[in-house]
ROVEXMAR-236654 format. One line per 3 residues: number of its first residue (from 1); for each residue z, y, x of C-alpha. Coordinates in Angstrom, 1 decimal, always signed. Layout:
N
NUM> Z,Y,X | ...
This chain:
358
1> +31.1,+29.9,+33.7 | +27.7,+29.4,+35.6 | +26.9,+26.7,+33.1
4> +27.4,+29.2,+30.2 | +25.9,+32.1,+31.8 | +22.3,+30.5,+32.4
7> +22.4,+28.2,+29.3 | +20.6,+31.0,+26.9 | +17.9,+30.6,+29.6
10> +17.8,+27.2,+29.9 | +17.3,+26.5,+26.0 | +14.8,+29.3,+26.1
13> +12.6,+26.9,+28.0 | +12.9,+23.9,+26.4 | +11.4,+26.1,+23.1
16> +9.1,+27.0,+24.6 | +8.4,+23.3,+25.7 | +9.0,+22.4,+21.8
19> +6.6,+25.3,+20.8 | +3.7,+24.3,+23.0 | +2.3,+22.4,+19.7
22> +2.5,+24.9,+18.3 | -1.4,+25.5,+17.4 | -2.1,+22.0,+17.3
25> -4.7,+20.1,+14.8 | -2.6,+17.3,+14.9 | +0.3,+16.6,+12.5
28> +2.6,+17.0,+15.2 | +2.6,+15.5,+18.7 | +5.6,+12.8,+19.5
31> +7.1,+13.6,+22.7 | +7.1,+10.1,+24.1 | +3.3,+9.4,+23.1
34> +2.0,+13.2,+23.1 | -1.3,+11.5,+23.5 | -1.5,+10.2,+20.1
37> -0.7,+11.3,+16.4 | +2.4,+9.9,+14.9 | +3.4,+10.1,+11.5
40> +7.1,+9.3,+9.6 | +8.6,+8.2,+6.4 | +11.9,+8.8,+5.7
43> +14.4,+7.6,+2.7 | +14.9,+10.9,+0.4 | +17.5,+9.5,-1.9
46> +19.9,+6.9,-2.2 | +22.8,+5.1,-3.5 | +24.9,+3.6,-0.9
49> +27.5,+1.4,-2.1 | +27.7,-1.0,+1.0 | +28.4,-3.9,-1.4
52> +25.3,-5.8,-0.5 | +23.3,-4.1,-3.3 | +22.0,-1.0,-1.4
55> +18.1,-0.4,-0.8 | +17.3,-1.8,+2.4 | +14.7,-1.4,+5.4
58> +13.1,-4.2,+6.9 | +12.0,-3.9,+10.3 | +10.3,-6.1,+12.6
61> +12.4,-7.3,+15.6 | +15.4,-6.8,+13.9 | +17.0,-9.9,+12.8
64> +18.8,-8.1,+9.8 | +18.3,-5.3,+7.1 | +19.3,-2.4,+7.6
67> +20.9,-0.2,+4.8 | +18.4,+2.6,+3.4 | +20.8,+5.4,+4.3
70> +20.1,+9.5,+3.5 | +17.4,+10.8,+6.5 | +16.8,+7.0,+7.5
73> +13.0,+7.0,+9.5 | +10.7,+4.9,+8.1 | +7.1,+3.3,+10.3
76> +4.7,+1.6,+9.7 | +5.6,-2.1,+9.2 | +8.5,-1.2,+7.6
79> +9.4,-3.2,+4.1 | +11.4,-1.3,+1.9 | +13.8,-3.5,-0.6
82> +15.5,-2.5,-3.3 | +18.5,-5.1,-5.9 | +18.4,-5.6,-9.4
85> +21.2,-2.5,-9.2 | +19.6,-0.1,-7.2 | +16.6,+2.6,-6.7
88> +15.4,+4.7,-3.9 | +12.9,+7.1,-2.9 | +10.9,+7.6,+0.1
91> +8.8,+10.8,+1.2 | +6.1,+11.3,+4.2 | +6.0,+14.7,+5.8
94> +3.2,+16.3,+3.4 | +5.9,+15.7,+0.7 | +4.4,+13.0,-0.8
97> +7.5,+11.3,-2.8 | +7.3,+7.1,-3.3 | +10.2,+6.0,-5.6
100> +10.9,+2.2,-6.0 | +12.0,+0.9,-9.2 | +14.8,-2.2,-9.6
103> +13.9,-5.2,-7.4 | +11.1,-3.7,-5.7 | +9.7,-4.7,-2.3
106> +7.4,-2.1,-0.9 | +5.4,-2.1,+2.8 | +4.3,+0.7,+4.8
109> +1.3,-0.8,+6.8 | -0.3,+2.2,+7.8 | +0.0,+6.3,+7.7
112> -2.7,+8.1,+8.7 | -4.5,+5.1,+10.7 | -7.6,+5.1,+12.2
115> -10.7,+3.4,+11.1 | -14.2,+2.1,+12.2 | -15.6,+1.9,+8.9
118> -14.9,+5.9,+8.4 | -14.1,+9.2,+9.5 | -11.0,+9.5,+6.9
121> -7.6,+8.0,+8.0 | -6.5,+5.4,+5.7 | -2.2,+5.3,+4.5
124> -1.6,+2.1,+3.0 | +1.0,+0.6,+1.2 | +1.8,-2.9,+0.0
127> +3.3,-3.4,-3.2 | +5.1,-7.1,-2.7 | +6.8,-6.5,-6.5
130> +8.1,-4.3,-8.8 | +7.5,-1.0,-9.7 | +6.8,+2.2,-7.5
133> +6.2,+6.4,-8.6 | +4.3,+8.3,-6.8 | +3.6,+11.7,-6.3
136> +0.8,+12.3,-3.7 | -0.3,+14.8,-1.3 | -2.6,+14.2,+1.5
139> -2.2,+15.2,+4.7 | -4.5,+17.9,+5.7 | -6.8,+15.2,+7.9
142> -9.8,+13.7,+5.3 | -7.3,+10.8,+3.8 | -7.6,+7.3,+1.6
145> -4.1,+6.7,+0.2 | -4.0,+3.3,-1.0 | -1.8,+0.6,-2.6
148> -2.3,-3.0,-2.4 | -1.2,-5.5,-4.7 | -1.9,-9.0,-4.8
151> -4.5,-9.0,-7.0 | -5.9,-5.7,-6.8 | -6.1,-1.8,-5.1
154> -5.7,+1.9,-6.5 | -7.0,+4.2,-4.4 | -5.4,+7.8,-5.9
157> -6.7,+11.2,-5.9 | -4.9,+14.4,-4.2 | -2.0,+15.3,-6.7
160> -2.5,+12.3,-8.5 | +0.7,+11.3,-10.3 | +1.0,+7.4,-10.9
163> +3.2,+4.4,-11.7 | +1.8,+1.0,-10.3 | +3.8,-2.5,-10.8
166> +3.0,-5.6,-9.6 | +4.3,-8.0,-12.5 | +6.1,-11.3,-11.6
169> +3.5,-12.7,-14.6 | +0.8,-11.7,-11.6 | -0.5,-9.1,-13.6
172> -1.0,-5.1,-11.8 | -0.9,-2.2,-13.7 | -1.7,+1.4,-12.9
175> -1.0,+3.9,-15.0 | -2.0,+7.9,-13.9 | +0.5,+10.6,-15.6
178> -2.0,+13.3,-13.7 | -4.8,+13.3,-11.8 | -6.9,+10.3,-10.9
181> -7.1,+6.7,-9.4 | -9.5,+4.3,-8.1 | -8.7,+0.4,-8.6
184> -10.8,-2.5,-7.0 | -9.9,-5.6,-8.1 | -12.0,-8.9,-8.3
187> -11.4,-12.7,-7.1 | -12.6,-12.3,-3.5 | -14.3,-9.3,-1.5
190> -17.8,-10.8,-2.5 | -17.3,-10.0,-6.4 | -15.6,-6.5,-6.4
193> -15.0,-4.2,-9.5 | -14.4,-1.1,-9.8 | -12.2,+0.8,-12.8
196> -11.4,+4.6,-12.9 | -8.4,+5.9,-14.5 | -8.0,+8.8,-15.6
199> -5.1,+11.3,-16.9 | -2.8,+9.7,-19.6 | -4.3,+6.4,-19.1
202> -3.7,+2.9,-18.0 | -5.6,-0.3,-16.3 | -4.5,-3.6,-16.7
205> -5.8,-6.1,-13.9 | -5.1,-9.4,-15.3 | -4.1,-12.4,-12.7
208> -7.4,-13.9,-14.2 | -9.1,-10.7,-12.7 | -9.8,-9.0,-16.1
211> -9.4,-5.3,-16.3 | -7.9,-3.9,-19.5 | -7.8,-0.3,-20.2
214> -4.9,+1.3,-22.8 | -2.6,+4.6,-23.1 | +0.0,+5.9,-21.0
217> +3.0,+4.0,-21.1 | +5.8,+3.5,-18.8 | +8.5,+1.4,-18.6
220> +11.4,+3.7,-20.4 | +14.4,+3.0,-17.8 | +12.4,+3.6,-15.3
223> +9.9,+6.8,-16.8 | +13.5,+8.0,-17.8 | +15.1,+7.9,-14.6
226> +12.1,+9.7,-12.3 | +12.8,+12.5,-15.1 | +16.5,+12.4,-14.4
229> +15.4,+12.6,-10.5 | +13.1,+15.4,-11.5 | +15.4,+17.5,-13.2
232> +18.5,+17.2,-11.1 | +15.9,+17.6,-7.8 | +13.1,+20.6,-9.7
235> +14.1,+23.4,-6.7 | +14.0,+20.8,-3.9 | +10.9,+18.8,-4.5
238> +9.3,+21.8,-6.2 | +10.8,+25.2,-5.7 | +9.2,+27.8,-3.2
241> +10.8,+29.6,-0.7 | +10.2,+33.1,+0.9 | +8.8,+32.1,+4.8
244> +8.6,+34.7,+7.9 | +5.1,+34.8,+8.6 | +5.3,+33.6,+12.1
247> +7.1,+30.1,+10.6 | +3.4,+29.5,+8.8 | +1.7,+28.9,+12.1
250> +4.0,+25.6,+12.7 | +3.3,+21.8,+11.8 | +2.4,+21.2,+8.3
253> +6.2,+19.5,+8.3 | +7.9,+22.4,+9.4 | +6.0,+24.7,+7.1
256> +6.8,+22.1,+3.7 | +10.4,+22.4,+5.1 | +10.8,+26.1,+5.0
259> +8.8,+26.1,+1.2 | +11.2,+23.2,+0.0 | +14.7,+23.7,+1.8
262> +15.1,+26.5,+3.5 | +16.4,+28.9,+1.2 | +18.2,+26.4,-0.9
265> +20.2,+25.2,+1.7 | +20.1,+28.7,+4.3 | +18.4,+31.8,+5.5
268> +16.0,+32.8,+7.8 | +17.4,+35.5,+10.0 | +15.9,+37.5,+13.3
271> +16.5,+37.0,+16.8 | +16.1,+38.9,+19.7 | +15.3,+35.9,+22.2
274> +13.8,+33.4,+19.8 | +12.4,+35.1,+17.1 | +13.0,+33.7,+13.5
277> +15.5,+31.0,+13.1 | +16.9,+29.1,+10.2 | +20.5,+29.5,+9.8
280> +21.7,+26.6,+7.6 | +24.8,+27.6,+4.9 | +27.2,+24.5,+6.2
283> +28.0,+26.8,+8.7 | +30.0,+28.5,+6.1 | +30.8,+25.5,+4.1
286> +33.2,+23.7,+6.6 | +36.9,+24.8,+7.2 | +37.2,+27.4,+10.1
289> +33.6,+27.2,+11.3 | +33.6,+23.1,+12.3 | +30.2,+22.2,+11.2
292> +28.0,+21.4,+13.9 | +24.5,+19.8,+14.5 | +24.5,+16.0,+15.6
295> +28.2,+15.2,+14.5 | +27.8,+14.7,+10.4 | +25.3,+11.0,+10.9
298> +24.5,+8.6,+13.1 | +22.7,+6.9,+15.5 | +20.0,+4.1,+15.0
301> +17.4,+2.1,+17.7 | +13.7,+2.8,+16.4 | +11.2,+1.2,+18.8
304> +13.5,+1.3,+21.8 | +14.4,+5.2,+21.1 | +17.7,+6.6,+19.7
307> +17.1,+8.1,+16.9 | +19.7,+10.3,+15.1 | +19.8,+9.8,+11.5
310> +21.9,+13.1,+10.0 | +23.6,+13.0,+6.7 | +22.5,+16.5,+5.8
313> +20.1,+16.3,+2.9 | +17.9,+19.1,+4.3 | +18.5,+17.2,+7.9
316> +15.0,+15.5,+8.5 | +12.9,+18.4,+10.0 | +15.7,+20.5,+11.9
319> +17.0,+17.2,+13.8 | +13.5,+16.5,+14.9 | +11.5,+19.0,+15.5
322> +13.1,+21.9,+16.7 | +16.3,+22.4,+18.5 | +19.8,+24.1,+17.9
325> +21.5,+26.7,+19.5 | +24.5,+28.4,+19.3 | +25.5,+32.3,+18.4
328> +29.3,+33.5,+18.9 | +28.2,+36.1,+15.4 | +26.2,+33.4,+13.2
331> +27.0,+30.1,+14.2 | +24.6,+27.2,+14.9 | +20.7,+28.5,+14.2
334> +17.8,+26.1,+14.2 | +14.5,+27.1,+16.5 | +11.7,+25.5,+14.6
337> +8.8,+23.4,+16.7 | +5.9,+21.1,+16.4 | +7.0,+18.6,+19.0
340> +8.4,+15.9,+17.1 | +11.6,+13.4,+19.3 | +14.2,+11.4,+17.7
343> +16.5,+13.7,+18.6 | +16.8,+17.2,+20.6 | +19.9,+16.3,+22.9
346> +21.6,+16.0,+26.0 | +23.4,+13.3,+27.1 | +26.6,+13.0,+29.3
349> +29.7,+10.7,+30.2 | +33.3,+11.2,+30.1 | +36.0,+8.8,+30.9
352> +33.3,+6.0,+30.4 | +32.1,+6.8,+27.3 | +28.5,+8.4,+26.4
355> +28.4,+12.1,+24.6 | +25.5,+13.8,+23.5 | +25.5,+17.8,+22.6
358> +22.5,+19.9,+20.8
């Protein structure tokens, strides 16, 4: 009963140990390197088939792929592979959205790294093979968003809106449905080129370094599918949301969560101790009141941290930054915070075996 009694107070603290971020600069601060920025991928959509033709994750130090499941985190150094059967997409916490084509092989090398050359962070991304989308947002820092092919770069503009392919033929081609990019290409960094390309228009970069501009136009399965994705996804990728004041002074990935998710998938209600809080509509969803946080996923080792991947589609931001606590009236309510952990638990044993509670 003591337990109960003082546990209101207990989780009171620990928000206000998550909220002490709160007015940071930084993107959010990780809270086993506070001293440093750290920033995430994570997989957005999926098919998961476990046949041996799902999108996989290829980390280093782990002997083999991992399946690209819902919520799965995603670092720097990460490869991400898709079959001849599958797609996937990927999205980065400003809500920039990456979506790989049929036998594609795209690595993360860098988000948001540091450089001696400049004051802007550079993202990069290597493009093995295949075929990527993107839609990009920068991050509120100064930013260079770049992907790397094997014969060439694009550097892309805030909102710019592209499809780049590295050909098997060794051919790259970036094509810009909006906005703008910036490709370098040449045979060695001594005899660089430079090609803009503009709205509705694409650049060829031969493997015999020859640029060749043209129009607009996509490969169909692929132009026709990112539609498809598009249409099915326009209120979460797209729609807008009505946000409590207070919930704008968070991390920018707190704040794109409440724009994108929150009232799609729940409600922001008032509380007396904790101020707003998102109360998610699974609580309604599940026979007799069962849902609960931390039960509906699983658990996966990123760089010697448990991190909880949830199957929830709205489940990225409320499992990490933020914590959950339970009211006898509304159910389970999420407290948002800017201190980012792979997950908000506890952890205990019974009868030998480890448990874990919000």
């Amino acid at each position: 009963m003591k337990q109960k009694k003082y546990a209101p107070i207990l989780v009171f603290f620990l928000v206000l140990l998550v909220s002490q971020f709160l007015y940071s600069q930084s993107n959010y601060q990780y809270i086993h390197s506070p001293e440093d920025d750290v920033y995430f991928g994570y997989i957005t959509y999926t098919e998961v088939e476990r046949d041996g033709k799902d999108p996989v994750v290829i980390r280093e130090g782990i002997e083999a792929p991992q399946v690209a499941v819902l919520n799965f985190p995603l670092l720097p150094g990460d490869v991400i592979r898709t079959s001849s059967s599958r797609r996937c997409e990927i999205q980065l916490d400003t809500g920039t959205i990456i979506r790989l084509d049929l036998n594609t092989e795209l690595k993360i090398e860098t988000i948001m790294a540091k450089s001696l050359s400049t004051s802007r962070k550079i993202t990069n991304f290597l493009l093995n093979r295949g075929e990527i989308f993107i839609m990009y947002k920068r991050y509120n820092y100064p930013e260079i968003f770049q992907v790397i092919m094997p014969n060439s770069s694009a550097k892309l503009n805030h909102r710019t809106v592209a499809m780049i392919a590295a050909r098997e033929d060794g051919n790259a081609v970036i094509q810009v449905k909006k906005g703008k990019a910036s490709v370098l290409y040449g045979p060695d960094e001594d005899h660089l080129r430079e090609e803009i390309v503009k709205k509705s228009k694409r650049l060829t970069v031969t493997r015999k370094h020859q640029a060749l501009q043209g129009e607009y136009a996509p490969d169909v399965n692929f132009e026709l599918w990112n539609e498809s994705i598009n249409r099915n996804f326009e209120e979460l990728h797209r729609g807008s949301a009505v946000i409590p004041k207070p919930i704008l002074r968070y991390s920018r990935a707190v704040v794109y969560f409440a724009q994108k998710y929150s009232d799609l998938y729940g409600e922001w209600v008032w509380n007396n101790l904790y101020g707003y809080v998102w109360r998610p509509n699974s609580n309604d969803l599940y026979p007799a009141g069962t849902w609960r946080p931390y039960y509906y996923g699983q658990w996966r080792g990123v760089n010697g941290q448990l991190f909880w991947v949830p199957e929830e589609t709205w489940g990225w931001v409320p499992y990490h930054l933020g914590v959950w606590v339970w009211n006898k009236n509304r159910g389970w309510l999420w407290v948002p915070g800017s201190a980012f952990s792979p997950a908000w638990v506890a952890w205990g044993s019974y009868m030998g075996y480890c448990c874990w509670r919000p």
